[in-house]
C-alpha angles and dihedrals in degrees: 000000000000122000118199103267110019132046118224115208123200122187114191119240090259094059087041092060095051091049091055077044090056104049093043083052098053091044085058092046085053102040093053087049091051090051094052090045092047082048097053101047093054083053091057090047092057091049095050091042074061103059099053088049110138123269115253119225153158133233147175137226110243111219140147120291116181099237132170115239112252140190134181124193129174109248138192123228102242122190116230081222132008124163138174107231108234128191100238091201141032119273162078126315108230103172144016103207099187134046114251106262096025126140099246130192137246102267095357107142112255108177127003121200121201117294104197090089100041086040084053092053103050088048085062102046092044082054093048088042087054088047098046081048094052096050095044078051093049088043095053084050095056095043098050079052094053090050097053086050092051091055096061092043097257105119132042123250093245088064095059085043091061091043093050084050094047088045087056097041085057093053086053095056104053088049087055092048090046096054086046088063107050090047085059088056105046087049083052086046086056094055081077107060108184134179108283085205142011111280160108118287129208128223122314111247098204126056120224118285093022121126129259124206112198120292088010103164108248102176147318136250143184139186122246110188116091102000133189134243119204119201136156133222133202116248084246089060087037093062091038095064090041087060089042095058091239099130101052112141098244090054102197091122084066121083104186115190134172125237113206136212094263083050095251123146103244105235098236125070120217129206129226112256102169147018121183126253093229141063116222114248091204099051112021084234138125121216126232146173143211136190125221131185107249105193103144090041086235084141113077119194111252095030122132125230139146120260113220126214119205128182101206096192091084107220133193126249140133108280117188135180111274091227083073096057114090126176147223145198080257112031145320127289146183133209105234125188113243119205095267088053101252132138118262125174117220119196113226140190112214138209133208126322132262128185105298093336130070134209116254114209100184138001110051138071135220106264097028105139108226128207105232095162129045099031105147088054103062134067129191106278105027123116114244144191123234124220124212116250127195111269097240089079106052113108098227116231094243086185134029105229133338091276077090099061103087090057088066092043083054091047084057110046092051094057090043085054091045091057091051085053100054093058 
C-alpha cells in the first residue's frame, strides 16, 4: 500500500528470516577470515623470531705456552768453490786422467794435451835466451875496451857512447829472451790442468784426441765439504729475529738446520757466517749465508731447502690458532668473547709462526676466550652462543694475567747466564 509522499515497504516474515540468515552468515565468513589472517601473521612472526637467532661458535682460551722462536726460510745448496776447467792454450787433448763423478784431489792432473809443440817452443826461446846472453857478454867486453882506450886518449867519446848503448841494448835482450822463456814454460806447464782444490768434478765436455781452442770449457767442479747455504729474509723477520736475540754475534743462542725435500731434517746443523751490508731495493729483503759439514756429500750444489731458525732459549707468550687471525687494510685482529657474551675485536700485533698457531706479542690476555669457528657470522657487538669444544683443544691459561711475565724473562735469562758460565 503506497501514501503520497512516503513508500511503505513490508517484507513478510519469510523474506525477513533469510535476511537475519544472511548477516550471521557474513559475520561467520569474517570471523573465520580474521582468525586465518591473525594466524598468519603470528606464523610469519615465528619465522621471522628464527632468522635473528643468535650465531653459534667456538672458541678458545688464549694463555701462555712456553715455545721455542722459529723461522723458516727457503735456501739454495752453494758450493764453497766451484770452477769450470778452461784450456788455457790451443791445442790437442791427449789424455783424461779421472772418471766423471769421481772424488779428485787437490793438484791431482785431469787432462793432458799434447806437449811436442809447447816442449818446441820452450827449446827455442832457451837458444835465443843463450844467444841474447852471448851478445850482452860480447857488448860488456867492447865496452870495457872502449873505456881503457879512452883512458890513454886512443878512442872518441862517441865511441864509448855507442859501447855503453850496445852494452844496454844487450841487457835488454836477454831480458827479453829470458821472459820469452818463461812464457814457453808456463804454456808447457798448461798442457797439465789439474784440479786447483779438493773436489768432485762433473762430466767432461771434449772426447780424446779433439781440439781445444784457448779457454774451451772442459769440465766443471765444485767442493763438497763444508758447503754453503744462501737464503734471504724480509726486513720484518729481520727485525723479528733482532728483538728475539737470534743474531747475536756468538751465536750460540742460535740451532740452524736444513729441511729437505722429502721433509727430513738433514743430520748435521750449520751456523750463520755472513749477512750482507745491504738491503735489496728490489726485494725488501737482506742476504745471508750458513755453513753446514757435507761429509756424506748429501748436499748438491744448486739444490733448494729450507733452511730452519731455531731460538733454543724457550720463551713464554700467548700463542693462539691461525684460523683465528683475520686481517685489515690497517692491522690484524681477532674476535674475542666478553663476559656477557658479546663479540669484541681486539686489534693484535703477531709474532712468528708455529705449526697451525701462531705468537701473539700485544693485544690479548691469558684467559681471553677467542673465537676460532663461525667467523663470518659474527660482528662486534652481537650476542653469541658458544659451542663446547673437546678439551684437547683448549689452550690452557699457563698464567693468570701478564703480571707473570717477568718471572719467565727472568727464567731466561738465568739459563742464558748459566750457559755463559759453562764456557
Amino acid at each position: 500500500m503506497y501514501k503520497k509522499g512516503l513508500i511503505n515497504i513490508r517484507v513478510n516474515p519469510v523474506g525477513r528470516s533469510l535476511m537475519l540468515k544472511n548477516r550471521s552468515l557474513s559475520f561467520f565468513v569474517l570471523a573465520v577470515t580474521s582468525v586465518l589472517l591473525l594466524n598468519g601473521c603470528l606464523k610469519k612472526k615465528e619465522a621471522t623470531v628464527q632468522v635473528v637467532q643468535k650465531p653459534h661458535v667456538t672458541v678458545e682460551k688464549a694463555g701462555y705456552r712456553s715455545y721455542t722462536e722459529r723461522f723458516s726460510f727457503p735456501g739454495r745448496i752453494d758450493a764453497v768453490n766451484s770452477v769450470a776447467l778452461k784450456a788455457r792454450v790451443a791445442g790437442f787433448l791427449k789424455e783424461r786422467l779421472f772418471e766423471e763423478g769421481d772424488i779428485v784431489k787437490k793438484g791431482q792432473t785431469l787432462f793432458v794435451l799434447e806437449r811436442e809443440p809447447f816442449e818446441a817452443q820452450v827449446a827455442e826461446a832457451a837458444a835465443n835466451l843463450a844467444k841474447a846472453q852471448a851478445d850482452a857478454k860480447n857488448a860488456k867486453l867492447n865496452l870495457d875496451r872502449a873505456l881503457e882506450l879512452r883512458k890513454t886518449g886512443n878512442v872518441s867519446q862517441s865511441t864509448v857512447d855507442t859501447r855503453q848503448a850496445e852494452d844496454s841494448v844487450a841487457k835488454a835482450q836477454v831480458l827479453q829472451a829470458q821472459a820469452a822463456l818463461n812464457l814457453a814454460k808456463l804454456d808447457l806447464g798448461y798442457t797439465n790442468i789439474k784440479a786447483p782444490f779438493t773436489g768432485k768434478i762433473g762430466l767432461s765436455i771434449y772426447s780424446v784426441g779433439e781440439y781445444l781452442p784457448v779457454n774451451t770449457t772442459l769440465a766443471s767442479m765444485v767442493s763438497y765439504d763444508p758447503t754453503y747455504v744462501l737464503f734471504s729474509i724480509s726486513e720484518r723477520e729481520l727485525l723479528l729475529m733482532q728483538n728475539a736475540g737470534i743474531l747475536e754475534s756468538n751465536g750460540d743462542n742460535l740451532a740452524i738446520s736444513l729441511v729437505m725435500a722429502d721433509s727430513s731434517i738433514y743430520r748435521y746443523g750449520g751456523q750463520i757466517n755472513f749477512t750482507d751490508v745491504t738491503v735489496d731495493d728490489s726485494t725488501d729483503t737482506v742476504k745471508m749465508r750458513a755453513v753446514f759439514p757435507n761429509p756424506n756429500k748429501q748436499l748438491i750444489s744448486g739444490q733448494f731447502v729450507s733452511v730452519l731458525l731455531e731460538y733454543e732459549a724457550p720463551e713464554e707468550k700467548i700463542v693462539i690458532s691461525q684460523a683465528a687471525l683475520m686481517s685489515s687494510a690497517a692491522s690484524k685482529y681477532v674476535y674475542v668473547v666478553d663476559a656477557q657474551n658479546k663479540i669484541v675485536n681486539k686489534p693484535v700485533s703477531v709474532g712468528t709462526e708455529q705449526g697451525k698457531d701462531i705468537v701473539i706479542l700485544d693485544g690479548l690476555e691469558a684467559g681471553d676466550r677467542v673465537v676460532i669457528t663461525g667467523l663470518q657470522k659474527v660482528r662486534p657487538g652481537q650476542e653469541v652462543i658458544i659451542d663446547s669444544v673437546p678439551a684437547a683443544k683448549l689452550t690452557p691459561a699457563v698464567k693468570a694475567d701478564k703480571t707473570e711475565q717477568p718471572a719467565a724473562k727472568t727464567k731466561k735469562t738465568t739459563a742464558k747466564a748459566a750457559t755463559q758460565a759453562k764456557k
